[in-house]
C-alpha positions in Angstrom: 59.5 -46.2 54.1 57.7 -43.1 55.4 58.5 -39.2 55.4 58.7 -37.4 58.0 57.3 -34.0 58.7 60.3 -33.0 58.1 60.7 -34.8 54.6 63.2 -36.7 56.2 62.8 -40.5 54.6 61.8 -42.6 57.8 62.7 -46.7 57.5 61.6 -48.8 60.4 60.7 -45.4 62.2 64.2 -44.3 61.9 65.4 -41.4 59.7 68.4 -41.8 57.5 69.8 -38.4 59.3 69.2 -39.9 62.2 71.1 -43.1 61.2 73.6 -41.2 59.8 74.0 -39.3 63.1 74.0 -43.0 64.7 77.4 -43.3 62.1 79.4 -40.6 62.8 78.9 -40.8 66.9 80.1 -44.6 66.2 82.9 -43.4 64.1 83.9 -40.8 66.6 83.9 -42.9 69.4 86.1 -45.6 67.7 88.4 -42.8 67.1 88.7 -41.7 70.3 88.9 -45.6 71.7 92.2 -45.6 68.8 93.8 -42.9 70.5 93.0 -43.9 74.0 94.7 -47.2 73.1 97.7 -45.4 71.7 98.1 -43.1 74.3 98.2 -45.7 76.9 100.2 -48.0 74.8 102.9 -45.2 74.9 102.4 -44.1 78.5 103.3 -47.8 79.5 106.2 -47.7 77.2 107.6 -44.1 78.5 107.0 -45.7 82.0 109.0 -48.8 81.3 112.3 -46.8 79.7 112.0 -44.8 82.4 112.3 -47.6 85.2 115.3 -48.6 82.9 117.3 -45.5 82.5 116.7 -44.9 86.8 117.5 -48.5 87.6 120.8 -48.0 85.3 121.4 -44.3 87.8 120.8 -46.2 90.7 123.8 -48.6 89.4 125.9 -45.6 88.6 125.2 -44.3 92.2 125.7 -47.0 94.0 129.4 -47.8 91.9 130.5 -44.3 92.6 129.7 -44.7 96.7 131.5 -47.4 96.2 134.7 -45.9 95.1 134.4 -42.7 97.5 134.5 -45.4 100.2 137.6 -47.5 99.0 139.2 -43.7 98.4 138.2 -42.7 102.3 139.3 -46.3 103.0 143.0 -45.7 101.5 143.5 -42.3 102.5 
């Protein structure tokens, strides 16, 4: 171990603020990666319900043209 001009301790010529720096950039980014993956995760979920709860009003639709037909039908 060495000292810098800076009288930052140097080992294998880095400095421990520079491997500290090297730490929090890693921790940061894994962070970020967490949230990325939850975001996404819920996107696909909110995505999914939402294909459910349109495919259901499509249903609904399509029952109630049905019935205004058989109405027109029998009037």
């Amino acid at each position: 171990m060495s000292e810098n001009k800076n009288g930052a301790v140097e080992a294998n010529g880095q400095s421990e603020i520079g491997k500290k720096a090297n730490t929090l950039v890693d921790a940061i980014f894994d962070v970020g990666t967490a949230w990325a993956e939850y975001g996404l995760g819920y996107g696909r979920f909110a995505l999914e319900h939402g294909a459910k709860a349109l495919t259901r009003t499509a249903a609904a639709l399509e029952t109630l043209q049905a019935k205004l037909k058989k109405e027109e039908k029998a009037a």
